[in-house]
C-alpha positions as CSV (number, residue, x, y, z in Angstrom):
1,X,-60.4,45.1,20.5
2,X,-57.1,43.2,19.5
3,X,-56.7,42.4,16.0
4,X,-54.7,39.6,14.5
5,X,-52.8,39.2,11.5
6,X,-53.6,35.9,9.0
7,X,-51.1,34.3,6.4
8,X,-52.1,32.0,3.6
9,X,-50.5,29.9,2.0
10,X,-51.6,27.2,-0.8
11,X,-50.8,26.2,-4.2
12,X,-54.1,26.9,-5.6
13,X,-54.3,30.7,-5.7
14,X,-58.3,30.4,-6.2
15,X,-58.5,28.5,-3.2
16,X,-56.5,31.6,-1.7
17,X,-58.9,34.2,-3.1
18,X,-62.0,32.1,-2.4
19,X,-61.2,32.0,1.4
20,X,-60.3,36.1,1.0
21,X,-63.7,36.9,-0.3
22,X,-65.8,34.2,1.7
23,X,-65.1,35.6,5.5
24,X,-65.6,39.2,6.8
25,X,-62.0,39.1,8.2
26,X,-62.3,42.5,10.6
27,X,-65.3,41.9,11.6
28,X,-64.4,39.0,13.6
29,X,-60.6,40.4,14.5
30,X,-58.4,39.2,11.6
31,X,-56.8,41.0,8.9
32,X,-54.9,38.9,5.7
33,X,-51.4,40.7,5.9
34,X,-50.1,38.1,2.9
35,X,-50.2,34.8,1.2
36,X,-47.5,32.1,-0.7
37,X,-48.2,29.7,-2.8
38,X,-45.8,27.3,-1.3
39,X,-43.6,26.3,1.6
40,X,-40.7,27.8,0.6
41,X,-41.5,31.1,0.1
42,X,-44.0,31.1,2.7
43,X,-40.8,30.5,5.2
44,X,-39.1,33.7,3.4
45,X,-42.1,35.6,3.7
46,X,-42.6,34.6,7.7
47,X,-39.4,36.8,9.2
48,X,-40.6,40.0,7.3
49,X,-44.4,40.1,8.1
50,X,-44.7,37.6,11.5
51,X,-48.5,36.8,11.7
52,X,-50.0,35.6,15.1
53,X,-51.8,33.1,12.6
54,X,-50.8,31.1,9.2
55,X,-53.2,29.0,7.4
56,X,-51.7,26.3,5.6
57,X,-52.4,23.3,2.8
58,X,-50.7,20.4,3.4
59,X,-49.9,19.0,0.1
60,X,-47.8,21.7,-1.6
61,X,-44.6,21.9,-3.8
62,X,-41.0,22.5,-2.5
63,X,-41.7,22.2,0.9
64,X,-45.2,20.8,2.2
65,X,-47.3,21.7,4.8
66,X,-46.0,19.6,7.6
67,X,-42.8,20.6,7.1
68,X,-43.2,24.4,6.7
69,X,-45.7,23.9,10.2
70,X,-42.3,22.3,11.9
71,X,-39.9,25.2,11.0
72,X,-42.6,27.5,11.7
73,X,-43.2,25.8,15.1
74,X,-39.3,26.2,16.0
75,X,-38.2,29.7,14.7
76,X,-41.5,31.2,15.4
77,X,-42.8,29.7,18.5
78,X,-45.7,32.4,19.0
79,X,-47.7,31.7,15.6
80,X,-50.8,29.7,15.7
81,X,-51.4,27.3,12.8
82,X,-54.2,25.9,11.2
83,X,-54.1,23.2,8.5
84,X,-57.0,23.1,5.6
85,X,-56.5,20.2,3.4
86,X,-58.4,17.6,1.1
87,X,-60.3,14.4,2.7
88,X,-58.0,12.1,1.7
89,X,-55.1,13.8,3.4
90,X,-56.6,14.5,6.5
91,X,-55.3,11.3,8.3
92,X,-51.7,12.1,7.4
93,X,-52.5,15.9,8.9
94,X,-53.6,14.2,12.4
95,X,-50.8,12.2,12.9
96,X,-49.0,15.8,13.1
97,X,-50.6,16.1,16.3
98,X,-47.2,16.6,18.1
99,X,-46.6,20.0,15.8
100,X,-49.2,21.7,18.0
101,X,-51.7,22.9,15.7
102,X,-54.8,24.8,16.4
103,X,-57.5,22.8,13.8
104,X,-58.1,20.9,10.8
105,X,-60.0,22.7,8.0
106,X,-61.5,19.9,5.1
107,X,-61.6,21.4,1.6
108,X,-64.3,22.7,0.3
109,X,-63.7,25.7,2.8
110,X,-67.1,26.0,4.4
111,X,-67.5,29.7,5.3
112,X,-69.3,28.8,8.3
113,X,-67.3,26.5,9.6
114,X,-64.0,28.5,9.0
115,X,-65.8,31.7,10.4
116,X,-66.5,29.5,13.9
117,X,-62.8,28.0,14.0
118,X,-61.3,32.0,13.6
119,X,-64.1,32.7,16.4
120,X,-62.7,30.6,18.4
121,X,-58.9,31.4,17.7
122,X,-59.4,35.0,18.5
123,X,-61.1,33.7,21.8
124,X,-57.5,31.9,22.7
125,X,-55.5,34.8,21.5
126,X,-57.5,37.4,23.8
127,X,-57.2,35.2,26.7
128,X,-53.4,34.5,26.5
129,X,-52.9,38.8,26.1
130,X,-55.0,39.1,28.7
131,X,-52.9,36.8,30.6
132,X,-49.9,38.6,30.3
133,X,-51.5,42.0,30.7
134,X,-52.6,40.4,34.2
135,X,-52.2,42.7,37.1
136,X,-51.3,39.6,39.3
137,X,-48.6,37.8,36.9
138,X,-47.0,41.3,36.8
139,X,-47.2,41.8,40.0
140,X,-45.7,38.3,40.1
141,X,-43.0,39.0,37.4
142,X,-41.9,42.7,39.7
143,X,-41.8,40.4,43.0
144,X,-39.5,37.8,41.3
145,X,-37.2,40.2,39.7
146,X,-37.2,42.4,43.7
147,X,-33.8,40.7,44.4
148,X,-32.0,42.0,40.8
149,X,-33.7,45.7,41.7
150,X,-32.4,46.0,45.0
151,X,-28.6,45.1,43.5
152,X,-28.8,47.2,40.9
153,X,-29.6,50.0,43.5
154,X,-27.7,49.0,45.9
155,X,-24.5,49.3,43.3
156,X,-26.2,52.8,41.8
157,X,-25.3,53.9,45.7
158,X,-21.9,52.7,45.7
159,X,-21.4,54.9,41.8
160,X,-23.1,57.8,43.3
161,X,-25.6,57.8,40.7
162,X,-28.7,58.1,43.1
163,X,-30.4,61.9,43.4
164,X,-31.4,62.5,47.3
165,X,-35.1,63.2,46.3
166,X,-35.2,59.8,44.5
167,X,-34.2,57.6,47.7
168,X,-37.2,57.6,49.4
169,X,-39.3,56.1,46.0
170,X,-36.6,53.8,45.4
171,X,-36.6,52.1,48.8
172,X,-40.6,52.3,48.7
173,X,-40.8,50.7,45.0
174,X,-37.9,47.9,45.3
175,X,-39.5,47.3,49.4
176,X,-36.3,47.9,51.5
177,X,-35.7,49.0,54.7
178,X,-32.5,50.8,55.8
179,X,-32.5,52.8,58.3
180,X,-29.3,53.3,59.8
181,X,-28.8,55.4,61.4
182,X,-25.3,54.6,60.5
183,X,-23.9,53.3,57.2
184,X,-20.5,51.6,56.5
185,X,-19.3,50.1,53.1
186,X,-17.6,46.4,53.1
187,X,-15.6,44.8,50.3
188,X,-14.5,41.3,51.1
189,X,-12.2,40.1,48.3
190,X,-11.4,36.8,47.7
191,X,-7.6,36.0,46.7
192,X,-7.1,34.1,42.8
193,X,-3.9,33.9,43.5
194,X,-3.7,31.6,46.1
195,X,-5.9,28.7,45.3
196,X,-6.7,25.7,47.9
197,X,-5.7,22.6,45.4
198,X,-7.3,22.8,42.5
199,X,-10.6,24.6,43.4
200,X,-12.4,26.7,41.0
201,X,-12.0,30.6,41.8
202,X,-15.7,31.1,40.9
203,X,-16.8,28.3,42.7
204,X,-14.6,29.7,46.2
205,X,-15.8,32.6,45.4
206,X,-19.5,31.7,46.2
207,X,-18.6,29.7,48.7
208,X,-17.4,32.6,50.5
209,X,-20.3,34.9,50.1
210,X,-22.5,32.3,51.4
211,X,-20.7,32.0,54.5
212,X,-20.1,36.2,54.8
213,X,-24.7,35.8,54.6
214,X,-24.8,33.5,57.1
215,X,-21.8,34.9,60.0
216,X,-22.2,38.8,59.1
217,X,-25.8,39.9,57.6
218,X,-27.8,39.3,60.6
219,X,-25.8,40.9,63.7
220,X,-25.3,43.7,61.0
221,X,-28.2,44.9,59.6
222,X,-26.6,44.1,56.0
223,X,-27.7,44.2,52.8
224,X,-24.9,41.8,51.1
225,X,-24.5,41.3,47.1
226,X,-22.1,40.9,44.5
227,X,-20.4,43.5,42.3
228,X,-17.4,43.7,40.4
229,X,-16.0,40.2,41.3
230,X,-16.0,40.9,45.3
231,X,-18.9,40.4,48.0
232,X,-20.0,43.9,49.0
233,X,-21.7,44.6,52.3
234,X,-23.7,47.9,53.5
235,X,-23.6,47.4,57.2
236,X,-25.8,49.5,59.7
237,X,-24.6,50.4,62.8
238,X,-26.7,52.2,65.7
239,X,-23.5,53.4,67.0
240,X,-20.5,55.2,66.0
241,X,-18.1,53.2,68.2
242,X,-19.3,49.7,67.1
243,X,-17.2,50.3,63.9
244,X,-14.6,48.8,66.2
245,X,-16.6,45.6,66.7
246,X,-17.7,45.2,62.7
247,X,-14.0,45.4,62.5
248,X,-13.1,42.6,64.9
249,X,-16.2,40.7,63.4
250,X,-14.8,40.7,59.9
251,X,-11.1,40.1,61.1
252,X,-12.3,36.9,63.0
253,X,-14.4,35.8,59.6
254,X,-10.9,36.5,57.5
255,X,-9.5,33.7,59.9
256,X,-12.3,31.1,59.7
257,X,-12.4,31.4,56.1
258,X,-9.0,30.2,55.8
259,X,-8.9,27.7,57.9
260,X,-12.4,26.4,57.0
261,X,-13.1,27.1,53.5
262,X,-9.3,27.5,53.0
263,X,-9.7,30.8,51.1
264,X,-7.3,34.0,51.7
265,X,-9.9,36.7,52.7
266,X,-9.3,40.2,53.0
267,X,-12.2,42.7,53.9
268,X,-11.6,45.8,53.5
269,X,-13.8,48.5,55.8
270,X,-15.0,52.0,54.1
271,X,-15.2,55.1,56.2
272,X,-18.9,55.3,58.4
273,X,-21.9,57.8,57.1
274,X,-24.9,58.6,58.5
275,X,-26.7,59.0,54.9
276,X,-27.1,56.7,51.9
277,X,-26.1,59.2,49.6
278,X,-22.1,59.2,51.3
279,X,-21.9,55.3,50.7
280,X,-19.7,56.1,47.0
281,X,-17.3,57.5,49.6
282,X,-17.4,54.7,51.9
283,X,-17.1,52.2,49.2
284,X,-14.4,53.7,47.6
285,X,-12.5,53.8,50.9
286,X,-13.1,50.6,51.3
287,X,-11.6,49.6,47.8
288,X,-8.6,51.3,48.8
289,X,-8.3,49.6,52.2
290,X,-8.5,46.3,50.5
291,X,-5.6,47.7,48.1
292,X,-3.2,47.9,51.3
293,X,-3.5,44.0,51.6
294,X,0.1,44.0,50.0
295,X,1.5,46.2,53.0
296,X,-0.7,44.8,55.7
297,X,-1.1,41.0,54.6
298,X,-3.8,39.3,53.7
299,X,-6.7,37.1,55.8
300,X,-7.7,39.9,57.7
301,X,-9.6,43.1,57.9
302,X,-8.8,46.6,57.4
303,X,-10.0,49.6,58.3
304,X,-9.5,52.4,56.3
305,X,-9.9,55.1,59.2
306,X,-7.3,52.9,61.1
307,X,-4.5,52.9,58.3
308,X,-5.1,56.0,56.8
309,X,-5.6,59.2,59.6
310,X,-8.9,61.4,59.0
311,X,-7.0,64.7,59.0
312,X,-9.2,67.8,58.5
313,X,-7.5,68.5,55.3
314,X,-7.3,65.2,53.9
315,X,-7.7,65.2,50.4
316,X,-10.8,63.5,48.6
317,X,-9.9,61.4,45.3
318,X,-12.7,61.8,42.2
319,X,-15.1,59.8,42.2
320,X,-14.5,56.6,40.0
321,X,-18.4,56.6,39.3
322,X,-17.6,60.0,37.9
323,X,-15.2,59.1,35.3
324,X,-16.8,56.0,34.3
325,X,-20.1,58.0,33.5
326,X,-18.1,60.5,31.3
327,X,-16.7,57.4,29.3
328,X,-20.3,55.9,29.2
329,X,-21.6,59.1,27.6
330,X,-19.1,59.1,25.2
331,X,-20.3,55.5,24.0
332,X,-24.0,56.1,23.8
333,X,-24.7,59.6,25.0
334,X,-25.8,62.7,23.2
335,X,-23.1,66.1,22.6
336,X,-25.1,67.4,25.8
337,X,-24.6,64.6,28.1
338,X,-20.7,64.3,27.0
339,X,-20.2,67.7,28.1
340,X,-22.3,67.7,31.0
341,X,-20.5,64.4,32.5
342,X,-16.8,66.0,31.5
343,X,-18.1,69.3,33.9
344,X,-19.6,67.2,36.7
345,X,-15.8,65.5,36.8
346,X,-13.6,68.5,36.4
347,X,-15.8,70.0,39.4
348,X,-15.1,67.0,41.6
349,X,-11.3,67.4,40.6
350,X,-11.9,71.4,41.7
351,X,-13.3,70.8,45.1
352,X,-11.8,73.0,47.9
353,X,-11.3,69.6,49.3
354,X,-8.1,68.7,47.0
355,X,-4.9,69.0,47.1
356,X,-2.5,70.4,44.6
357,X,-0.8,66.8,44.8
358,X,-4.4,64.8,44.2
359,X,-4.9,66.9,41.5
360,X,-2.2,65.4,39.7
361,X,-3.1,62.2,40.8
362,X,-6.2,62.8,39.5
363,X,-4.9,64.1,36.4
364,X,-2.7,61.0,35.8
365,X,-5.5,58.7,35.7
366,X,-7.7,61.0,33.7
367,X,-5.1,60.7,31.1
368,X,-4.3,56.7,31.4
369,X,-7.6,56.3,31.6
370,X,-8.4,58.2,28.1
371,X,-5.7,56.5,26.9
372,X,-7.0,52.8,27.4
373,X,-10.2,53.7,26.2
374,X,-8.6,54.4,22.9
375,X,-6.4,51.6,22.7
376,X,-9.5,49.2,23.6
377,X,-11.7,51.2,21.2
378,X,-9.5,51.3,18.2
379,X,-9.4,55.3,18.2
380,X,-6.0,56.4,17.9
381,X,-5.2,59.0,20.9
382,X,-2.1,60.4,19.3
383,X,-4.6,62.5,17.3
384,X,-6.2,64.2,20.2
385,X,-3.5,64.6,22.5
386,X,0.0,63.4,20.7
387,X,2.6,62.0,22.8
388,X,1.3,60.9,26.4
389,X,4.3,62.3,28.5
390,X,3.6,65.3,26.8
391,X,-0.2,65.9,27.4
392,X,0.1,65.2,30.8
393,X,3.0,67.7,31.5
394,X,0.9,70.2,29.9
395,X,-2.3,69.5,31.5
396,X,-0.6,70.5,34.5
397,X,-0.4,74.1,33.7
398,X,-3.7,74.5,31.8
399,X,-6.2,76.8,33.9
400,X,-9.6,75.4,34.7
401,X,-11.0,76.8,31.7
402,X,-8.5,75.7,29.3
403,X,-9.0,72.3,30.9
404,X,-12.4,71.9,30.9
405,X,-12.5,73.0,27.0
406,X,-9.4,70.2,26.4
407,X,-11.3,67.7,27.9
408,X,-14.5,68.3,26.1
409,X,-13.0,68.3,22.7
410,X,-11.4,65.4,23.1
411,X,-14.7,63.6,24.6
412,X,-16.2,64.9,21.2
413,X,-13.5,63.7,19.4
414,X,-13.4,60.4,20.6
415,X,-17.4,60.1,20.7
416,X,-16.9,60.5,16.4
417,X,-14.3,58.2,16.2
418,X,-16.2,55.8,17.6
419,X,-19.1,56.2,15.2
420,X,-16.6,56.0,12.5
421,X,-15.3,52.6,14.0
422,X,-18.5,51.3,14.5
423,X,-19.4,52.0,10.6
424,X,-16.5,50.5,9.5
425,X,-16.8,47.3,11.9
426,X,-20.5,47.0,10.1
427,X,-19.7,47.6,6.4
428,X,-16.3,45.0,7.1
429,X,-18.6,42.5,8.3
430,X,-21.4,42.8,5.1
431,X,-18.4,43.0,2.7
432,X,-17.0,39.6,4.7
433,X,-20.7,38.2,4.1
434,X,-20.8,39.1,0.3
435,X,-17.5,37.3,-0.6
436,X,-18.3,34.3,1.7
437,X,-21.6,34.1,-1.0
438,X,-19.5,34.9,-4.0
439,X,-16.7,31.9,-3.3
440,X,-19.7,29.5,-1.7
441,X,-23.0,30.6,-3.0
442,X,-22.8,26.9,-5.0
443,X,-23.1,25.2,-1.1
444,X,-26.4,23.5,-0.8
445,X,-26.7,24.6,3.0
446,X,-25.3,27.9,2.8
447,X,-28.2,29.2,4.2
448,X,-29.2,32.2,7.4
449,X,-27.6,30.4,10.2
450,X,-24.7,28.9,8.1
451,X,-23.0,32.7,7.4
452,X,-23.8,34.1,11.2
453,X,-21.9,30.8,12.4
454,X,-19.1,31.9,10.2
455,X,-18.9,35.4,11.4
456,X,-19.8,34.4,15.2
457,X,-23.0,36.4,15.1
458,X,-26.8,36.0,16.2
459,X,-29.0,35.9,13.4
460,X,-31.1,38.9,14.6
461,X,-28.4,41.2,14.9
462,X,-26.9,40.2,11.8
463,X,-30.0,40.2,9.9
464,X,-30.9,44.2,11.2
465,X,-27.3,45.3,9.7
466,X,-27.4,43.3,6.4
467,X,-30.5,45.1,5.6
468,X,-29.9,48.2,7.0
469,X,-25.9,48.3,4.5
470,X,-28.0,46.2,1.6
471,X,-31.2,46.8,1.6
472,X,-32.6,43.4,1.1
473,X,-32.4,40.3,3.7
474,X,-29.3,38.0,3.3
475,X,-31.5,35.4,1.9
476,X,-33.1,37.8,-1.0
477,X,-29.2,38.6,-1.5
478,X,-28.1,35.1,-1.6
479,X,-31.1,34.1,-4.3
480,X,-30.1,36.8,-6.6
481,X,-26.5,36.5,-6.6
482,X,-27.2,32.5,-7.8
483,X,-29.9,33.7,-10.0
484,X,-27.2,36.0,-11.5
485,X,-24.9,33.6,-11.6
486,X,-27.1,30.8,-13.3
487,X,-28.0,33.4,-15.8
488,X,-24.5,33.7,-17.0
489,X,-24.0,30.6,-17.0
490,X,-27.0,29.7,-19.0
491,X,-25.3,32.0,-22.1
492,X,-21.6,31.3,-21.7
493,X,-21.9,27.5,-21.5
494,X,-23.6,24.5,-22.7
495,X,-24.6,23.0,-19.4
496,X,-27.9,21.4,-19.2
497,X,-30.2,23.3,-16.5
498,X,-30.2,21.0,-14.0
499,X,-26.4,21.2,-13.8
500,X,-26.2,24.8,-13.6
501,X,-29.1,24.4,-11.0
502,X,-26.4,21.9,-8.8
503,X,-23.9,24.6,-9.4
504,X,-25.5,27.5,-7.9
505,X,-26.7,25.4,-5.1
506,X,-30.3,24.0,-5.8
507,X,-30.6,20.4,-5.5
508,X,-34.5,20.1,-6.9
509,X,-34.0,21.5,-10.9
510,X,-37.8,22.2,-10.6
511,X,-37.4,24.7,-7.6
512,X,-34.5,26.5,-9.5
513,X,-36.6,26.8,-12.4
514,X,-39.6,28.0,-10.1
515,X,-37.3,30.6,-8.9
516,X,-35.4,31.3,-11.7
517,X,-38.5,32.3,-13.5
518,X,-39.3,34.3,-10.7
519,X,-36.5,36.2,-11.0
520,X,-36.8,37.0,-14.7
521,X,-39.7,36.2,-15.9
522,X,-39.0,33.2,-17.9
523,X,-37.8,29.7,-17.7
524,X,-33.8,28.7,-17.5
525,X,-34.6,27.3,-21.2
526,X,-36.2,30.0,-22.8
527,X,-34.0,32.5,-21.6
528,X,-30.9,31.2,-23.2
529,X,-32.8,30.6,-26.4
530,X,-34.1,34.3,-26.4
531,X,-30.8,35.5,-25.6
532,X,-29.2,33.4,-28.1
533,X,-31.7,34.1,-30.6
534,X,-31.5,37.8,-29.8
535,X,-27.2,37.2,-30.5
536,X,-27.8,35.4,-34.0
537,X,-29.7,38.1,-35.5
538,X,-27.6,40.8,-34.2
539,X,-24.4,38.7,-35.9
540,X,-26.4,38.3,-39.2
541,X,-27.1,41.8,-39.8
């Protein structure tokens, strides 16, 4: 049996300990996780503990019922509330009807009555779980996101990220069918450059893949989708020489799409498989014909198997997927995974398919690559590998071995730079926060949202790093640092308190004292005369 967490909050702490003690809380599915004694630091008290249920007076200091039930209502959606107030306010608590709340509760609490209304509650709360734990609405949540699932799989092909034992569940699970017998990759890029009048690229851009759904999918067999700014297409073909006819087909569709759509079209054509798992190879070649646009002209198709001869000794070119996995561990993987992706890329670069001259190719952009990581990462790669010209020169010679243990000492390298830049990016953004307090903590409204505005960051992230560096939320920060403040300005001047209240950024003098005395114990007044006092006698003697 679900149980649900209650919050309290009114001004009258018996009240608060009479409702405690009247109701046998767990045994109708509630527990008390807390109680305020008014709005205000009921609010504070609302992001650390986040009941399903808060029980509220109405007329309260510093922020009354209504109000607290509104901000609850907006930056925590999910809570139910209930109001419990006097006769004589219970007219002004109905016409709060539009705040969405669950009852109203007349004072005297009625043990009874409030039993039957939590009854009730916990009958609402176990239908809307039960709800979402619905086999159907799930079943309706996994059929609306099918389209997102088949993408992401589709592009997992094209990265060679997808184990030949997994294939069969995937195309079970995400309900496609693709059965060849004959694959062939199709990138059909859509030129920025030249522009008809002044038509938005993205807006061309989508205009074009509808069209390449509509003239290509069908006679095809093809699964179309969008990836790295170009339509992609995964034709099937029941025939090895109808490559020749896809080829025609997408030349003819370069042509209408400039003369139609007026958009500069090139497809480029991957080499033909017969099994899912060689599409990374297809798609790469057909990156690569797309590339030869600047040789061959643009609005029109290319082949790669028509430009580029399949000798038997043709060399293969790493992976991309391969290399972009290795970086991807370095980001977020474990010691283990950054040494297993740097093997899995140095044995593609071994394969007896390479040649000498690939292998510096592939060398090359291991290197640049590295390179722009650090640059884009803020890790300086002089410190792994010194002067570029020079690593790559002597990369050249280094035996497999030698190579493989270069590459994954500088993965490691670079994996704890990285933690050292993230460190530094999160204790330069608290220290940021802390002097924005110091030279504005005086601001009425400097409040939550106010400082992640400043720093261009969403509250919930901002609010997980604050207290992770401090230790305390920014708003517990904030009311010490003025409470500190007020305090020494209370002993080193003669301001009345309401003035240092204005100062530190309380408008209501009454709240500042209410917190002040909070935070020490006493009131504003009484602490500068104990503190004086305790000055005098210390002079006298």
């Amino acid at each position: 049996m679900d149980q649900y967490s209650v919050f309290l909050v009114d001004d009258e702490e018996e009240v608060i300990r009479v409702i405690m003690k009247k109701i046998n809380w767990e045994e109708i599915g509630f527990s008390v996780v807390g109680y305020a004694n008014n709005g205000v630091k009921a609010l504070e008290m609302m992001e650390e503990i986040q009941p399903d249920v808060v029980m509220t007076d109405i007329k309260m200091p510093f922020m009354d019922g209504v109000e607290l039930s509104r901000r609850i209502r907006r930056e925590y959606p999910a809570a139910k509330i209930l109001f419990f107030t006097g006769f004589d306010e219970f007219e002004y608590a109905k016409s709060a009807i539009h705040l969405e709340v669950e009852d109203y509760i007349l004072k005297p609490v009625n043990s009874t009555e409030l039993t039957n209304v939590f009854v009730q509650l916990k009958r609402k709360l176990d239908q809307e779980i039960s709800e979402k734990r619905n086999v159907e609405t799930l079943q309706k949540y996994y059929l609306e996101s099918l389209p997102l699932l088949q993408t992401n799989f589709y592009i997992s092909l094209l990265e060679g990220r997808v184990n030949e034992k997994d294939i069969s569940q995937y195309l079970s699970d995400y309900q496609l069918v693709l059965p060849g017998p004959f694959y062939c990759c199709l990138v059909v890029h859509t030129s920025t450059a030249q522009m008809p009048g002044n038509m938005n690229p993205l807006l061309l851009a989508t205009s074009v893949h509808k069209q390449v759904e509509e003239r290509l999918t069908e006679k095809w067999h093809a699964k179309c989708f969008s990836y790295l700014g170009n339509t992609i297409l995964i034709a099937q073909l029941n025939m090895e020489h109808e490559i020749s006819d896809l080829t025609d087909d997408c030349d003819r569709f370069c042509k209408y799409a400039k003369s139609i759509l007026g958009a500069v079209v090139t497809i480029g054509i991957g080499t033909l498989c017969d099994g899912l798992l060689s599409l990374s190879e297809s798609y790469h070649d057909a990156r690569e014909a797309v590339s030869y646009r600047v040789i061959y002209g643009v609005s029109r198709a290319i082949n790669i198997q028509e430009i580029v001869p399949q000798e038997s000794d043709r060399s293969v070119p790493v992976s991309d997927a391969v290399l972009l996995d290795l970086l991807k561990m370095i980001q977020f993987g474990s010691k283990q995974d950054v040494e297993k992706a740097a093997v899995q890329y140095l044995d593609q670069m071994g394969s007896p398919r390479h040649s000498l001259s690939q292998h510096h190719v592939d060398l090359m952009e291991l290197v640049s690559t590295l390179y722009r990581f650090a640059v884009n990462h803020e890790i300086l790669f002089d410190d792994f590998g010194g002067d570029i010209r020079d690593l790559y020169s002597s990369l050249l010679d280094m035996e497999p071995l030698a190579l493989r243990d270069w590459l994954i000492g500088c993965s490691y390298l670079f994996q704890d730079q990285l933690i050292h830049v993230r460190n530094r990016s999160t204790k330069s953004l608290i220290s940021r926060a802390e002097a924005y307090v110091q030279h504005n903590y005086g601001e009425e409204d400097l409040s939550l949202d106010h400082i992640c505005e400043v720093l261009g960051l969403s509250n919930s992230y901002f609010s997980s790093i604050f207290k992770k560096e401090t230790g305390k939320s920014f708003i517990h920060y904030l009311t010490d640092y003025r409470m500190e403040q007020a305090s020494r300005k209370l002993l080193e001047t003669n301001e009345k308190s309401y003035v240092i209240a204005q100062n530190v950024g309380y408008t209501d003098p009454n709240y500042f004292s209410y917190v002040f005395k909070r935070r020490f114990g006493v009131s504003p007044s009484k602490y500068r005369r104990e503190h004086l006092e305790g000055e005098n006698k210390i002079s006298e003697t």
